[in-house]
C-alpha positions in Angstrom: -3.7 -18.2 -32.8 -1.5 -18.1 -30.4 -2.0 -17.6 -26.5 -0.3 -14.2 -26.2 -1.9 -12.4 -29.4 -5.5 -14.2 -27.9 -5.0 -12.2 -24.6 -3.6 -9.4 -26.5 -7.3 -9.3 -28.7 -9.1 -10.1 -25.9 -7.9 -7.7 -23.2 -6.6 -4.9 -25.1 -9.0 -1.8 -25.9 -6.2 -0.2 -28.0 -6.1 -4.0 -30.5 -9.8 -3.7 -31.7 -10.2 -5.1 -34.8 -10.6 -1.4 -36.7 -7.5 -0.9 -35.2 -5.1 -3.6 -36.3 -5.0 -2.8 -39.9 -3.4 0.5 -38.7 -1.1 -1.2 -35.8 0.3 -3.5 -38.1 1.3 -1.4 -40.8 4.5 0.4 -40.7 3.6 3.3 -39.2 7.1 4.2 -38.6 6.6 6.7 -41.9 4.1 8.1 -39.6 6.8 9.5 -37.2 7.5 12.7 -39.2 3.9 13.0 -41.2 1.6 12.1 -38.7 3.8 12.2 -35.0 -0.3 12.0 -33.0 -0.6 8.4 -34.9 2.7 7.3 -34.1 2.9 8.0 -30.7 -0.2 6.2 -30.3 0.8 3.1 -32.1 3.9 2.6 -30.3 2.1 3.2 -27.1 -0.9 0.3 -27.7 2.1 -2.4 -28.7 4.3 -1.3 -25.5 1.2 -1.7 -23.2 0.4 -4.4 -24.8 3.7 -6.3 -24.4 3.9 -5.4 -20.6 0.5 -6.5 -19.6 1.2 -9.7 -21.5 4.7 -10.2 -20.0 3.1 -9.6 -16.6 0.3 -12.7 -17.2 3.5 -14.8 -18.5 2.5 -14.6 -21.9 5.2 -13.6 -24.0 7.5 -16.2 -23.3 6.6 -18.9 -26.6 9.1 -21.3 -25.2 7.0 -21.9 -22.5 9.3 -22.8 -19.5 12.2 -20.4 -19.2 14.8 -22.0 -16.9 18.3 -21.7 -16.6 20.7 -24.8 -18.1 21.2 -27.0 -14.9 18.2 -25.9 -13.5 16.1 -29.1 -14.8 14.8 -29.3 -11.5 13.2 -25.7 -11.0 10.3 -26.6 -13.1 9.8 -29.6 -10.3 9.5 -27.1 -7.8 6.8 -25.2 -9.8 3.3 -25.2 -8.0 0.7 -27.0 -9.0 -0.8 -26.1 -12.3 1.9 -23.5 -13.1 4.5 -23.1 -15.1 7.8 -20.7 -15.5 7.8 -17.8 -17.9 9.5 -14.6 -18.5 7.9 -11.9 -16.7 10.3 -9.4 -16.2 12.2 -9.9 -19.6 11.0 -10.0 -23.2 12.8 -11.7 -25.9 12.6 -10.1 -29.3 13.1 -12.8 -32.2 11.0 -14.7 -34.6 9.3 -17.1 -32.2 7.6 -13.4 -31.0 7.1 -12.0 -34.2 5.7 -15.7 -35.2 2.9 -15.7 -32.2 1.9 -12.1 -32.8 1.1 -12.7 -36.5 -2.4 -12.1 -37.6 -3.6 -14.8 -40.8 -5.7 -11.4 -42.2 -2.9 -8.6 -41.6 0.3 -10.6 -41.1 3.3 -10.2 -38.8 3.5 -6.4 -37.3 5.8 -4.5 -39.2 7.0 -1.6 -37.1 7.3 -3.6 -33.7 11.5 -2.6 -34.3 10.5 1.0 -33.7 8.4 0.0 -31.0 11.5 -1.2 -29.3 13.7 1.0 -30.5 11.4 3.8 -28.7 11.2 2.1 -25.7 14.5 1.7 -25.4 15.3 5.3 -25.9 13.2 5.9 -23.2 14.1 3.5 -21.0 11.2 1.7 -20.5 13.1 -1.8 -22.1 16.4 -2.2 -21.2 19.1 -4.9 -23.1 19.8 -7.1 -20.3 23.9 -7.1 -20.9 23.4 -3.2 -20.0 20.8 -3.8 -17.1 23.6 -6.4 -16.0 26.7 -4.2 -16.3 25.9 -0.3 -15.7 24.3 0.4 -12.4 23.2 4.0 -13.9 21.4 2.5 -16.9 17.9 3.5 -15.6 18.9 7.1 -14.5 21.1 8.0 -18.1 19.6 10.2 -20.2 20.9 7.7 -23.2 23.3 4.9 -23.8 24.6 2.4 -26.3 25.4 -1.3 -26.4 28.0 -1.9 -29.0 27.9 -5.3 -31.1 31.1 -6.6 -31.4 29.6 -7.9 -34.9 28.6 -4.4 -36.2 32.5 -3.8 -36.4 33.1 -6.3 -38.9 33.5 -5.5 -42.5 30.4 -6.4 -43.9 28.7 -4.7 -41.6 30.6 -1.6 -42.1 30.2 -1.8 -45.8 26.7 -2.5 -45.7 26.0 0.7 -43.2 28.3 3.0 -46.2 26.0 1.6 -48.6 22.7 2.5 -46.6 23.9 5.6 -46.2 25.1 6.6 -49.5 21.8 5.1 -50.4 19.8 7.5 -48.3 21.9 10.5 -50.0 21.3 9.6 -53.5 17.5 8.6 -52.9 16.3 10.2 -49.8 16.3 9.1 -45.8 14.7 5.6 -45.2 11.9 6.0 -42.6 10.8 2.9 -42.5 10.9 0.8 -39.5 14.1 -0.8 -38.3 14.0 -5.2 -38.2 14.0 -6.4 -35.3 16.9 -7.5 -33.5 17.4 -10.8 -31.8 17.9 -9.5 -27.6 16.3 -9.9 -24.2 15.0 -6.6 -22.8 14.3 -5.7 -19.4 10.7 -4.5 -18.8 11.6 -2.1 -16.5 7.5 -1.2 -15.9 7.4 -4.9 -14.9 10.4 -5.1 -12.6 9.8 -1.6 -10.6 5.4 -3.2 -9.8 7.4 -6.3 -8.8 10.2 -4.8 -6.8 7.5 -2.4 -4.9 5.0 -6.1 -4.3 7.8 -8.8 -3.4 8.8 -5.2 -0.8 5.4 -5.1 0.8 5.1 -8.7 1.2 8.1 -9.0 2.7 8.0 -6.0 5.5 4.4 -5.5 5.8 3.5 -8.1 7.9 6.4 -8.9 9.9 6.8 -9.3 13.6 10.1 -9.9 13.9 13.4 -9.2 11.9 13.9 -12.5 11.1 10.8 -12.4 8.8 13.0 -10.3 6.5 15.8 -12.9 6.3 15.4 -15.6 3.4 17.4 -18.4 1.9 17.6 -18.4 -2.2 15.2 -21.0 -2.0 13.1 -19.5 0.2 13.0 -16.3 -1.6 12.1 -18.0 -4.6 9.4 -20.1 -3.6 7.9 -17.1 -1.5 7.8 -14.5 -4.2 7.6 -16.7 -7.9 3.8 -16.1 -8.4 4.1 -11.7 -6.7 3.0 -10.9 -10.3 0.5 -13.5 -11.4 -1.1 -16.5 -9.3 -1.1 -18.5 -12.2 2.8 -18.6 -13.4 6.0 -17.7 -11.7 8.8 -16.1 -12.2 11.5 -17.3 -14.1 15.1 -17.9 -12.9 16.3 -15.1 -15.1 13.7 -12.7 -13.6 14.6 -13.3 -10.4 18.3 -12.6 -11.6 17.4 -9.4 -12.8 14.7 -8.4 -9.8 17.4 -8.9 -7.6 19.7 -6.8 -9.2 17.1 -4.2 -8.8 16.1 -4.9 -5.4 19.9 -5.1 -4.2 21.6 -2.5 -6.6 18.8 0.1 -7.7 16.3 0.3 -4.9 18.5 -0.9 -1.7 15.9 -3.0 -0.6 18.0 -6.1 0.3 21.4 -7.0 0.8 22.4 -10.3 -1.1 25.1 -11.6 0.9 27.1 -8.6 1.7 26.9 -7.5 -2.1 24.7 -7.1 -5.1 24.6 -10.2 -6.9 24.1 -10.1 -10.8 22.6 -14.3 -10.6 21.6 -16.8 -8.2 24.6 -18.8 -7.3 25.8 -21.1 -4.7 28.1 -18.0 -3.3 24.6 -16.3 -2.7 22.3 -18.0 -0.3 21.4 -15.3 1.7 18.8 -12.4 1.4 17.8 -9.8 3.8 15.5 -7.1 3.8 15.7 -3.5 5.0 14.2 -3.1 7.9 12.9 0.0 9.4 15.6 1.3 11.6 18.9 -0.2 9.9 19.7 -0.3 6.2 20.7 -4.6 5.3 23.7 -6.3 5.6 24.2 -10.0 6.1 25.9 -11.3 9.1 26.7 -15.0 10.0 23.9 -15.3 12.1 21.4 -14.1 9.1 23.3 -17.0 7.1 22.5 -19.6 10.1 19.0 -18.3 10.1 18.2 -18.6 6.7 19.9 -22.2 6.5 17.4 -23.1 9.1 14.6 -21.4 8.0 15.4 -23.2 4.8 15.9 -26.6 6.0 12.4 -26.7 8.0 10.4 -25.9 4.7 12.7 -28.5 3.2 11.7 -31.2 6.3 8.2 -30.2 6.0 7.9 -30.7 2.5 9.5 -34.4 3.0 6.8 -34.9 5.9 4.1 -34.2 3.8 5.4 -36.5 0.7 6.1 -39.2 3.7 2.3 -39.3 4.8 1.1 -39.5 1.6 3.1 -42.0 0.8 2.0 -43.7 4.1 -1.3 -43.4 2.9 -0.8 -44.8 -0.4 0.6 -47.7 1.1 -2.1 -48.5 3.4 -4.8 -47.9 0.6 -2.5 -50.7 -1.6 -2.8 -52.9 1.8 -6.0 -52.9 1.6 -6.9 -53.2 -2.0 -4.2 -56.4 -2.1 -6.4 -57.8 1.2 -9.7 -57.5 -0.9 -8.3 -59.2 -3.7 -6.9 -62.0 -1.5 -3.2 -61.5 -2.2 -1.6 -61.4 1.2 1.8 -61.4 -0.3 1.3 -58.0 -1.9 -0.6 -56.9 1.3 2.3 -57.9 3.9 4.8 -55.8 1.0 3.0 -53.2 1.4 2.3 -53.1 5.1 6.3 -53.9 5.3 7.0 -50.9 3.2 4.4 -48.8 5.2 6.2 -49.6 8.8 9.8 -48.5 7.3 7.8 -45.2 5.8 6.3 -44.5 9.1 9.7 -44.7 10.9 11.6 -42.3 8.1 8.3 -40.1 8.8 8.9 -40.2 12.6 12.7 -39.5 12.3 11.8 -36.5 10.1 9.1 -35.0 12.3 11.5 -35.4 15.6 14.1 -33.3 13.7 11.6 -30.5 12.8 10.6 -30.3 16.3 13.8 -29.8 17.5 14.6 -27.2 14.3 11.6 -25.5 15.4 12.6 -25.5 19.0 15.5 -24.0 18.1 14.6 -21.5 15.7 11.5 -20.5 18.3 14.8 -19.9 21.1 16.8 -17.9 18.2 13.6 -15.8 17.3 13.1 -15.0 21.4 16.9 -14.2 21.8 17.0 -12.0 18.6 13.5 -10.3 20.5 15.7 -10.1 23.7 18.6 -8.6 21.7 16.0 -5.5 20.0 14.7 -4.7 23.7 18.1 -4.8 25.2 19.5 -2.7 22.5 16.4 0.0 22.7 16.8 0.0 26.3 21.0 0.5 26.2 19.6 3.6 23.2 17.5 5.1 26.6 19.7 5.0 29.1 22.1 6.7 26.1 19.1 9.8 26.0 18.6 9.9 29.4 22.2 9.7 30.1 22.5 12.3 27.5 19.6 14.7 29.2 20.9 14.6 32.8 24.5 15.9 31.4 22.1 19.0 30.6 20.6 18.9 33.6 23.8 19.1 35.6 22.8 17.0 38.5 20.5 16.9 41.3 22.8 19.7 42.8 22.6 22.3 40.0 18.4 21.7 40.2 18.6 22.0 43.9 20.5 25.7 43.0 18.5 26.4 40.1 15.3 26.2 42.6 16.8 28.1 45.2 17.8 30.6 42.9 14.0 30.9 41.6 13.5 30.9 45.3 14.9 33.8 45.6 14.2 36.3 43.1 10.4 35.6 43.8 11.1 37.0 47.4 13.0 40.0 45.4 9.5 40.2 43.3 7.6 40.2 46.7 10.1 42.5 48.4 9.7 45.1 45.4 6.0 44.5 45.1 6.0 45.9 49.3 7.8 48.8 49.0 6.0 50.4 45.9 3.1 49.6 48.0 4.3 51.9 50.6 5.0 54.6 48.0 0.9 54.4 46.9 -1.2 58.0 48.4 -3.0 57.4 51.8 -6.6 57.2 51.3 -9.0 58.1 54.5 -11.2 55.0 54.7 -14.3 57.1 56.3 -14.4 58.9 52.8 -14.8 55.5 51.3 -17.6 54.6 53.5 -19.7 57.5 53.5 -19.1 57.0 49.1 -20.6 53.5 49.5 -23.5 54.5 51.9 -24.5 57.4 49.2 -24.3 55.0 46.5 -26.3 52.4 48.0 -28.9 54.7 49.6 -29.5 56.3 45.3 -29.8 52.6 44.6 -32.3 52.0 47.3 -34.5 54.7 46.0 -33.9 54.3 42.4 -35.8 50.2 43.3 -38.3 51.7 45.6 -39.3 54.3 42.9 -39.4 51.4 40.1 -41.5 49.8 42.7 -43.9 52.6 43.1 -44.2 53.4 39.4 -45.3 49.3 39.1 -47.9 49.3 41.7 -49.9 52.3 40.2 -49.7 50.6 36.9 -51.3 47.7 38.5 -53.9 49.8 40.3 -54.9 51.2 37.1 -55.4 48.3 35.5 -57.2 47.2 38.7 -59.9 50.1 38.2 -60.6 50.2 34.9 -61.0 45.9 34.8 -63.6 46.9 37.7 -65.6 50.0 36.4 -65.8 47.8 33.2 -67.2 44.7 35.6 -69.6 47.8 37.4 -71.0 48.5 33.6 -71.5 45.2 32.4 -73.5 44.5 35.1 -75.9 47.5 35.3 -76.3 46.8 31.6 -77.4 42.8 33.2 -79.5 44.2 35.7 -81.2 47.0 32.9 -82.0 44.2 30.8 -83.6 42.0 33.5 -85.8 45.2 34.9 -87.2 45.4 31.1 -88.4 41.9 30.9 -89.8 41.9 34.1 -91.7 44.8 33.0 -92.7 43.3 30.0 -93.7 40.4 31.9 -96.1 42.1 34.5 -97.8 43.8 31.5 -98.7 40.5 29.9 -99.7 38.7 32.9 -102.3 41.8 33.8 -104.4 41.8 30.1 -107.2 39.6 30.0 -107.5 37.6 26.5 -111.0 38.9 26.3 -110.1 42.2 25.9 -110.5 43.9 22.5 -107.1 45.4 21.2 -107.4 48.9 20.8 -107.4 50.6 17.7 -104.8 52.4 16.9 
């Protein structure tokens, strides 16, 4: 089994094993009888292809590189490889890995593509390469310049005449051999290698890259595991350049990666890209310090390899082999030194471009200011036509003031003794209204006063009743003599 029908099996809900008889079928008859099923079908094998693509998956070749590009596969990270992510190749080595030993090879995958296509969602690269409007069409056509050829003519007479004598052939349509663009692929990438490359930068010379640069900084956007492939990159930056106008590729979209195109430069947030000489310079340096430091690191391990054969030869007493390699170390060591004196000064000077581009931004925001405020004392007219302005204001306050006076004067003379005498009677029916308030208090009080002591005055003649009877009682029992007979009653 291969590895893209195993992560097909094992990741896709829509490919349980109920399923696949169903899926593999041709279910392209369904597309008039039974349009629910068919939709649903073509959706689980489009999915499925895209989220494969994505993992690097679909490519059966394994590593996808461009002829003359041997060495691109060298430049691979560790432990990964280069596949088609952004483009699907539709051909027998595909129809091969997706066959299943129980159900076969999937019969309808043609319509698959053919759907897709109609909708847009795969593209034929020659189209994605040629027509700039091939995503926004509502349809188009790549014409074969084989389908014009005799045979083929003849053959599509005899299909048709076919389908008038026995009836329309819904079956589905074989596939054929092209590379498609995944456009769902290419727009997730487009909208990542974007973020990464404007999210976090400080200055604008983050957003300048070389080619190389660009491709080692953005091979693994989709998946950590495998990178991009030259051709994907050919076709994201079409879209990035061309569809989106993300970047600028050296003054011009460019349709593949070419020694004309070294440059690549991101939108920034205030300008739309375009590629000067200067961005040129700073991508060659850029590029040339990751290319030194690379060569530093290969030089001190090298060092180190050296010095551990130095002193494995030592242990086994062959001084020969130990002075070789302690020889070879010394010239290693001055190659290494040479190496890291040229990156510091590349850094130096890359550090002083980065600080004058800096310098440039502020100089440029502060020549935009003195533009506004410029701009805004042209309104203004001066500190003479404020100086009139205010007078001006000056003045038709004192009107206000002036106008406020006289309808003063025009107000009815009111005799101020009447207001007094007013304002003595109003205060004297206040003073009485409180000291009748007052009055009404107190007697409540004394009220409450007298009947809390009349209560006190009965209470205690019902005390001092009580005490009179048992003193009385008391007397009588103290005055009878125990030898007294009780009278009869």
């Amino acid at each position: 089994m291969s590895e893209l029908l195993t992560y097909i099996l094992n990741n896709e809900d829509a490919f349980r094993r109920n399923r696949l008889p169903s899926l593999y079928s041709d279910f392209a008859l369904q597309k008039k009888t039974n349009p629910d099923g068919y939709a649903v079908n073509v959706a689980a094998w489009e999915q499925a292809l895209n989220h494969a693509a994505k993992r690097g998956y679909t490519s059966s070749r394994g590593v996808r590189v461009r002829s003359g590009s041997s060495a691109s596969q060298k430049n691979a990270g560790p432990g990964r490889k280069k596949t088609d992510h952004l483009i699907l190749r539709t051909d027998e080595s595909l129809l091969r890995d997706l066959e299943v030993l129980e159900w076969g090879r999937p019969v309808a995958l043609g319509a698959v593509f053919e759907e897709a296509m109609g909708k847009r969602t795969m593209v034929p690269l020659p189209v994605y390469k040629t027509d700039p409007g091939c995503l926004r069409k509502s349809q188009w056509r790549l014409i074969d310049p084989g389908a014009l050829s005799p045979w083929s003519v003849m053959s599509w007479g005899a299909r048709q005449l076919k389908g008038m004598v026995v009836g329309s052939d819904d079956s589905a349509p074989k596939i054929q051999v092209q590379e498609l663009v995944l456009v769902e692929n290419l727009q997730e990438a487009a909208s990542l290698a974007i973020k990464k490359a404007t999210g976090g930068t400080s200055s604008k010379l983050d957003l300048i890259y070389s080619k190389e640069s660009f491709v080692e900084g953005f091979a693994t956007i989709l998946h950590d595991s495998t990178e991009l492939s030259d051709s994907d990159f050919d076709v994201l930056l079409v879209y990035l350049s061309r569809d989106c106008g993300a970047i600028a590729y050296d003054g011009k979209p460019m349709l593949i990666l070419t020694r004309d195109g070294q440059t690549i430069k991101f939108k920034s947030a205030h300008e739309p890209p375009h590629i000067t000489q200067q961005d040129a310079t700073i991508a060659s340096i850029k590029t040339l310090v990751s290319t030194i430091s690379k060569q530093v690191s290969d030089l001190e391990a090298k060092i180190e390899g050296l010095n551990a054969s130095a002193k494995a030869a030592l242990a086994n007493k062959n001084r020969v082999s130990a002075l070789a390699a302690i020889k070879s170390k010394k010239m290693v060591e001055h190659n290494l030194q040479q190496r890291l004196n040229t990156l510091t000064q590349l850094e130096e000077v890359y550090s002083r471009i980065e600080q004058a581009a800096g310098q440039v931004e502020i100089v440029q925001v502060m020549e935009a200011s003195t533009s506004v405020l410029r701009g805004l004392h042209t309104q203004i007219g001066g500190a003479e036509r404020v100086e009139d302005v205010v007078e001006g204001l000056r003045e038709e306050m004192s009107k206000v003031d002036e106008i406020g006076g006289i309808m003063n004067e025009a107000a009815p003379v009111i005799d101020e003794g009447e207001i007094d005498d007013e304002l003595e009677a109003l205060e004297k029916i206040d003073q009485k209204t409180k000291e009748d308030v007052e009055a009404e208090e107190t007697r409540k009080k004394l009220a409450e006063l007298d009947s809390i002591k009349q209560a006190s005055g009965d209470a205690a003649r019902q005390a001092q009743a009580g005490k009179d009877l048992d003193m009385e009682l008391a007397d009588r029992l103290s005055n009878m003599s125990v030898e007294e007979p009780i009278p009869e009653k």
